[in-house]
C-alpha positions as CSV (number, residue, x, y, z in Angstrom):
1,X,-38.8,-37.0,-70.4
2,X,-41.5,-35.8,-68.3
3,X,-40.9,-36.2,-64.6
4,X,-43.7,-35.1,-61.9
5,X,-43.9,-35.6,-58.3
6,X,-47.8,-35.8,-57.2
7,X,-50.0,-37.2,-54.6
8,X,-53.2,-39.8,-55.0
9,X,-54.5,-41.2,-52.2
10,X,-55.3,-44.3,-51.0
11,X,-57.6,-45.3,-48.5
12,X,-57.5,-41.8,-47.9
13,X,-54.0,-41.5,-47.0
14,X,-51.6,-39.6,-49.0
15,X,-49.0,-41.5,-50.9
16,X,-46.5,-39.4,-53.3
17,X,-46.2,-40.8,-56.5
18,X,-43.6,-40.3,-59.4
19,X,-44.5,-40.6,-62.8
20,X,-41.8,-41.0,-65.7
21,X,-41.7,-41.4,-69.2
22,X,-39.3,-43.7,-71.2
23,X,-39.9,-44.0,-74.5
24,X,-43.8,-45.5,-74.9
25,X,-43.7,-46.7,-71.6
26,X,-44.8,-44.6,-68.5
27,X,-43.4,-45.4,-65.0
28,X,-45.6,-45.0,-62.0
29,X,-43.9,-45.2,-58.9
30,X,-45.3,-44.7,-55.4
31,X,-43.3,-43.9,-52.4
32,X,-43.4,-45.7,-48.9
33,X,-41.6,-44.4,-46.1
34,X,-41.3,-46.4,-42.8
35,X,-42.6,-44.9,-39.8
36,X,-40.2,-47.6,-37.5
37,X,-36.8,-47.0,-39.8
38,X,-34.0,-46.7,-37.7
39,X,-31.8,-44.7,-39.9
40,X,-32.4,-41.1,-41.9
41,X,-32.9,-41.3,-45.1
42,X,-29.4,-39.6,-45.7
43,X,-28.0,-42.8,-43.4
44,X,-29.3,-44.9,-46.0
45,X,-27.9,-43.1,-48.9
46,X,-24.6,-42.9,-47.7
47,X,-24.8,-46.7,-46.4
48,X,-26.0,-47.0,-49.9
49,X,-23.0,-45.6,-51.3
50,X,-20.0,-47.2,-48.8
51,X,-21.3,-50.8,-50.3
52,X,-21.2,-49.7,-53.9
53,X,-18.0,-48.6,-53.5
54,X,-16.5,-51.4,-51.7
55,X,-17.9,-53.4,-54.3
56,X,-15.7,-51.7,-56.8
């Protein structure tokens, strides 16, 4: 599996990109992050993971 973190731009802003391989098919993801989120990124994970849980 080849898995690369990069940066392209757009509109001349930088927007990291992550680009995986599965099989034939290549994955080409880019990443947004809000500049008006209310919660850390770790918030989110660990909100993330409370409702998985609970879902169990």
């Amino acid at each position: 599996m080849n898995n690369t973190a990069t940066n392209s731009t757009t509109n001349n802003t930088p927007c990291p990109t992550v680009r995986k391989q599965i099989g034939k098919t290549t994955y080409i993801v880019r990443v947004h992050f809000s500049q008006t989120a209310k919660e850390t990124m770790e918030d989110k994970i660990k909100r993330l993971l409370r409702e998985e849980v609970r879902k169990m």
